[in-house]
C-alpha positions, -999 to +999 in steps of 0.1 A: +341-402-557+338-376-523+362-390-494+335-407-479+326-430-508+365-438-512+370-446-476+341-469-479+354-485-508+386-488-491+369-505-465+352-531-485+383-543-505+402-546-466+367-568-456+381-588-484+412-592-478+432-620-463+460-617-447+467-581-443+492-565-419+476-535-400+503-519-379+509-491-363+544-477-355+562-446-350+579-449-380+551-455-407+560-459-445+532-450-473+537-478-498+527-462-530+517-483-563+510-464-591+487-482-614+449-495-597+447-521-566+438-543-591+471-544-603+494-535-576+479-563-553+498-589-582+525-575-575+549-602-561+576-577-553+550-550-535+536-574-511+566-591-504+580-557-491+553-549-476+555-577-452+591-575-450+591-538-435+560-543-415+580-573-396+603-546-386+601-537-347+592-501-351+579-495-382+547-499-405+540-498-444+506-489-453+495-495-491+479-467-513+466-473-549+462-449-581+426-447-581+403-464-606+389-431-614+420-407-619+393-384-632+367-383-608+391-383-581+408-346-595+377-335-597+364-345-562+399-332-546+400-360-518+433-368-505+445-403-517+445-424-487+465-454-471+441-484-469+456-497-433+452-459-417+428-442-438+458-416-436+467-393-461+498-399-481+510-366-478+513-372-438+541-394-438+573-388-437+586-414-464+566-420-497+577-454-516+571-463-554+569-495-568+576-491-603+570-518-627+572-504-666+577-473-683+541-462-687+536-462-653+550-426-648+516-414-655+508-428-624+539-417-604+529-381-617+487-393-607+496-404-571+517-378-559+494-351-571+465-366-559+485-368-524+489-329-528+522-332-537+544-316-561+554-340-585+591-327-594+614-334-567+634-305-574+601-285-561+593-303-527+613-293-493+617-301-461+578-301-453+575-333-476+579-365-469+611-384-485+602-399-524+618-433-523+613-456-556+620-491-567+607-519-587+617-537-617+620-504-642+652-501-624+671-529-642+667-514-673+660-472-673+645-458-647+660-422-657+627-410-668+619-416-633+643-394-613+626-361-616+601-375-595+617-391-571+645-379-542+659-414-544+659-452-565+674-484-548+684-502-584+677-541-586+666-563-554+654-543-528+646-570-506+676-556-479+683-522-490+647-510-484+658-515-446+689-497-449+676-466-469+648-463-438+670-468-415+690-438-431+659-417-440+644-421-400+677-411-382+695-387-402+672-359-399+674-328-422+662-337-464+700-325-476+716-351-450+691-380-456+701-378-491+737-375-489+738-405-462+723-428-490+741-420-514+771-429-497+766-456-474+743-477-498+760-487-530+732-489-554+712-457-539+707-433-570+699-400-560+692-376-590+698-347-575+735-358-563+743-381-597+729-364-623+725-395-651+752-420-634+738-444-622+750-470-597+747-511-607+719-529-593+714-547-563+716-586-555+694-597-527+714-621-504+696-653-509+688-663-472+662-635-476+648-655-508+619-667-525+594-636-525+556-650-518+529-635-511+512-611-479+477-610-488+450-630-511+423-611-523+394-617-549+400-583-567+432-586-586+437-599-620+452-632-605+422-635-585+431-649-552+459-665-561+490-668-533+521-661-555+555-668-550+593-679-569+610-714-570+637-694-590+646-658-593+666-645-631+671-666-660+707-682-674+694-680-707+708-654-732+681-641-751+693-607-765+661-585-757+654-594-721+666-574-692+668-606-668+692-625-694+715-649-676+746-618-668+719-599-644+727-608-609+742-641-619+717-655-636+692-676-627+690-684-587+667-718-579+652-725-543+643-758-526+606-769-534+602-780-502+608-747-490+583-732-513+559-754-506+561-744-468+553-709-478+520-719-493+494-712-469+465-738-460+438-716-473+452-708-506+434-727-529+453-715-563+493-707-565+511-693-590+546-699-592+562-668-605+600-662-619+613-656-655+625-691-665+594-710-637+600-742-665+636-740-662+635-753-625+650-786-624+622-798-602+592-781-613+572-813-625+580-819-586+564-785-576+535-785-599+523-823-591+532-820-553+505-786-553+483-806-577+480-838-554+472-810-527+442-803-547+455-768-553+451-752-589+484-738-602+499-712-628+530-705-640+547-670-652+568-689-680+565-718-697+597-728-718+583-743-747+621-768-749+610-778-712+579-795-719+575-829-721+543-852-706+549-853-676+547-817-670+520-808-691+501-840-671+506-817-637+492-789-654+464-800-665+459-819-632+465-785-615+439-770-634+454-753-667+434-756-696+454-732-721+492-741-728+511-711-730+546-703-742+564-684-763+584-678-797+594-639-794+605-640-830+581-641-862+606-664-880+636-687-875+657-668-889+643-634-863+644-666-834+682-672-837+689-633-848+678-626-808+691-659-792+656-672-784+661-710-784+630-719-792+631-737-833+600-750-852+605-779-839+599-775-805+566-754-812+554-782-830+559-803-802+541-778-777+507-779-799+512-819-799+513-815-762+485-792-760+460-819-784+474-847-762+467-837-730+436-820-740+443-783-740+417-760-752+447-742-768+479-734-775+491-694-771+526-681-782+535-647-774+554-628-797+572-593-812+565-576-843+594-551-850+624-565-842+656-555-860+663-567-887+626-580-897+610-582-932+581-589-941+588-625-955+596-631-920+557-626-910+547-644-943+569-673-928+547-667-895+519-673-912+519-700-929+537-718-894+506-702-873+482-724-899+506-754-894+500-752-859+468-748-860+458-780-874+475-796-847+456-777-817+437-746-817+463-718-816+460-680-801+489-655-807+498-629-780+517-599-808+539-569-787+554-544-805+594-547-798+607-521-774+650-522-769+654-518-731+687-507-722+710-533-704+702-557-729+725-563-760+695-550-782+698-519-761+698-487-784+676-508-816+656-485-834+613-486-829+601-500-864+573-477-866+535-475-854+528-478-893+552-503-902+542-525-872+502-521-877+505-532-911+529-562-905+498-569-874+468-561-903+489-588-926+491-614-903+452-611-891+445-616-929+467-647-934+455-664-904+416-652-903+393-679-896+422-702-885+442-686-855+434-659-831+455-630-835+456-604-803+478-573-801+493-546-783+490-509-790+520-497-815+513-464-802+514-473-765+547-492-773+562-462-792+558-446-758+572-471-740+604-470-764+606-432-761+607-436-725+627-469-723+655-452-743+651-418-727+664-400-699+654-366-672+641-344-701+617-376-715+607-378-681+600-342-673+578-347-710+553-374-686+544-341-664+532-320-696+515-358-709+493-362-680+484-323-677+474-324-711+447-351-709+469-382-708+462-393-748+484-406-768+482-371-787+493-355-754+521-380-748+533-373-788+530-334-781+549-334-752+578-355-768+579-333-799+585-303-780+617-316-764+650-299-778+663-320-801+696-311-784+686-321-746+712-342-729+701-377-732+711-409-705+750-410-704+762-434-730+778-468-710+815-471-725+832-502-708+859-478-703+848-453-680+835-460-646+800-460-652+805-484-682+821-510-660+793-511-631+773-520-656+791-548-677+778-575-656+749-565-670+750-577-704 
C-alpha cells in the first residue's frame, strides 16, 4: 500500500469513528498497538489511556496500528502513521506499547521498524524518541520484551502513565529520563538499569476506576461495542491464571450505577469486561438494567457456579444467544488438580440453562496439556462432552496450556505439539457428529510457552523470527540457536529481595 492509499485508509476508518479525541499539544504521545486496528481498537485498556492522557492540559496521544499488510507495507517503505496527525511515529519524542500476550513481539519488532526505527533499544540514541511499554504481558513476563523497549510500567498504568511523561518531557537528556524513572516511580522497569529484576506491579488507585471506553467503531472484532468493567481482578484461586485472587488484592467491584453513567446514549451494544464479570454481586442488576434500556450486552466471563435463571433470563433479553463458560480442565480430577471450581455438576446445570432459556448452544473453553494429564482424563471428556450434548447443543473452545510465571503453575513443563495434537485428534473422534470441537495452534502455543517462560535472550530470538519470514519454522530456528547456557529470567526465591516484591503475587 503507497502512503497515499494508507493515509486514505486511515481516513476512512476516522470517518467511522465515534468518539475520537483529535488533539494537538506540545507534548504529543504516539500510542503504538502492535497487532491490526482491528484488534487494538478492543482494547479496553488502550482506549482508556488514550483518553486519559489526551485529558491532560498539554498533551496529546495519537493511535498507530501494525498494519494489515506487514508485507506489503515493507515492501512499499511508507512510514507508519498516527491516525489523529497523519504523523510519522518516528517524529515523536515518546513511543508507547500496549502489549497484550507474548506473540505480540512480532509486532513490537513490525511497528518500530516500519516507523524506521531500530528495534533493539540498546541501538537507538538520543535522536529517538523514548520506548515506553505497558499492557497486561507485564503481570506475568514481559522480559522477552525489554530489548525493545527503554522502559515497562508493570501492572495498572492507569496513574503511572502520567508520571513516566511527566518524567520523560522535563528531564531532558535519554540517560537522565531513564534514571529519573527508575527511581522516582516504583514499578518503572528499565532494562538497561535492572538487568532481569524486575519491580512488582502497579495498583491503580480506585477513584481513577472502572476503565470504559473512548471510541465505538464498526471495524473491530467487538463491532461497535462500548466496553467497560463493573469489576477489575478475580478472588478466585485458580492455579494457572495470572489475575488469581493475590494480584493486586483480588478482585475490586464498582457501583452499577456508576457504570451505567459511563454508557453513552448512542451505544447500542455493551460489553461488560473484567476476569470474574459473573462474580459481581449485582450483575443480574447490570445486565437487566442495560437490557430494559434496549441495549444488547456481552460479558468477558461467565462463571458457570454463578448462573442461575435469572441471569441467563437478562442475557437472553440482552441479546445473547450462545451461553458461554468454562471448565479449563479435561476431567474432574485435572478441575480440582488447578483449583477451577467448576464440578460436573454445575456444567450440567449450565446446558440445562442454555435448553431452558433457549440458547442455541452451550460453549466451554478448555486446556489440553495440563500437568499431570492422561489420556483417561480426555476419554473422561468425552464421554461428559456427549452427556452434555444431549442436553443442549455443545461447542468446545481447546487451548493448549501455557504456565505463565506469577502463577503457582509458573515453571510447568509444555506437553508437547505432538502429545497435545493427538490428545485434540482423540477427542474430535469421540465427539464427531455430536459436539463441535475448535482448537488452538499447539505450535503457536509452544511459542507462547517459550516466550512466557523466557527471558532477554528469547526475546532477542523474536528479532531473527520476524527477519526470517515470521513462520513457525523461523520462530523454531531462532530458538534453537540460543546457547543452551544463556542466562535465563532470575529465579524468584522468597528470600531475596526480588522474591519478596513478588509474593503478593501468588
Amino acid at each position: 500500500m503507497s502512503a497515499s492509499a494508507d493515509v486514505e485508509a486511515i481516513r476512512a476508518r476516522l470517518r467511522d469513528e465515534l468518539g475520537t479525541l483529535v488533539v494537538d499539544a506540545p507534548e504529543s504521545v504516539a500510542f503504538v498497538y502492535p497487532s491490526p486496528y482491528h484488534t487494538g481498537m478492543s482494547s479496553l485498556g488502550f482506549q482508556t489511556l488514550y483518553r486519559s492522557v489526551n485529558q491532560r492540559a498539554g498533551r496529546a496521544a495519537h493511535r498507530a496500528f501494525l498494519p494489515d499488510d506487514v508485507a506489503e507495507a515493507r515492501q512499499s517503505r511508507a512510514p507508519l502513521l498516527t491516525y489523529e496527525a497523519l504523523r510519522p511515529v518516528s517524529s515523536y519524542s515518546v513511543l508507547a506499547l500496549s502489549v497484550a500476550y507474548e506473540l505480540e513481539l512480532a509486532g513490537v519488532v513490525e511497528c518500530l521498524e516500519l516507523s524506521g526505527l531500530p528495534p533493539l533499544a540498546e541501538e537507538r540514541d538520543q535522536r529517538h524518541p523514548i520506548v515506553l511499554a505497558g499492557g497486561p504481558l507485564t503481570f506475568s513476563n514481559p522480559l522477552p520484551l525489554a530489548p525493545f523497549v527503554d522502559v515497562i510500567l508493570m501492572g495498572e498504568a492507569d496513574e503511572t502513565i502520567h508520571h513516566a511523561l511527566d518524567i520523560i518531557f522535563s528531564a531532558g537528556d535519554r540517560d537522565t529520563v531513564l534514571r529519573e524513572l527508575a527511581d522516582r516511580i516504583p514499578s518503572a522497569f528499565v532494562p538497561s538499569l535492572h538487568g532481569d529484576a524486575m519491580p512488582p506491579v502497579e495498583k491503580a488507585n480506585d477513584a481513577c476506576l472502572p476503565a470504559y471506553s473512548q471510541i465505538l467503531t464498526p471495524h473491530t472484532e467487538l463491532r461497535e461495542m462500548f466496553l467497560v468493567e463493573p469489576e477489575r481482578g478475580c478472588h478466585r484461586g485458580c492455579e494457572y491464571c495470572v489475575m488469581r485472587r493475590s494480584t493486586n488484592d483480588g478482585m475490586r467491584t464498582f457501583d452499577i450505577d456508576k457504570v451505567l453513567s459511563l454508557v453513552p446514549e448512542q451505544a447500542r451494544r455493551v460489553g461488560l469486561v473484567g476476569a470474574a464479570t459473573t462474580d459481581h454481586p449485582r450483575i443480574a442488576d447490570l445486565v437487566e438494567a442495560l437490557a430494559d434500556s434496549g441495549r444488547e450486552v456481552g460479558l468477558s466471563s461467565l462463571r458457570a457456579d454463578r448462573l442461575n435463571d435469572r441471569l441467563c433470563t437478562a442475557l437472553r433479553r440482552a441479546g445473547q444467544t450462545v451461553l458461554t463458560t468454562a471448565s479449563d480442565g479435561a476431567s474432574q480430577r485435572m478441575r480440582e488438580r488447578i483449583q477451577r471450581r467448576a464440578p460436573e455438576s454445575v456444567l450440567v446445570s449450565a446446558a440445562e440453562f442454555a435448553r431452558a432459556h433457549g440458547f442455541k448452544r452451550l460453549k466451554l473453553y478448555m486446556m489440553l496439556g495440563l500437568p499431570g494429564e492422561e489420556d483417561e482424563d480426555v476419554e473422561e471428556l468425552i464421554e461428559f462432552s456427549v452427556r452434555l450434548s444431549k442436553i443442549a447443543p455443545l461447542s468446545l473452545g481447546i487451548a493448549p496450556f501455557v504456565a505463565k510465571r506469577n502463577t503457582p503453575l509458573d515453571g510447568a513443563g509444555f506437553a508437547g505439539i505432538k502429545l497435545v495434537d493427538r490428545r485434540l485428534d482423540r477427542l474430535r473422534k469421540g465427539v464427531r457428529g455430536k459436539v463441535d470441537v475448535r482448537g488452538t495452534s499447539a505450535r503457536w502455543a509452544w511459542v507462547e510457552y517459550v516466550l512466557a517462560q523466557g527471558g532477554q535472550a528469547e526475546g532477542r530470538a523474536v528479532l531473527d523470527a520476524v527477519h526470517n519470514g515470521g513462520a513457525f519454522r523461523a520462530w523454531k530456528d531462532a530458538f534453537d540457536a540460543l546457547p543452551p547456557e544463556r542466562p535465563t529470567r532470575a529465579l524468584v526465591r522468597p528470600g531475596n529481595r526480588l522474591g519478596r516484591a513478588l509474593q503478593v503475587l501468588g
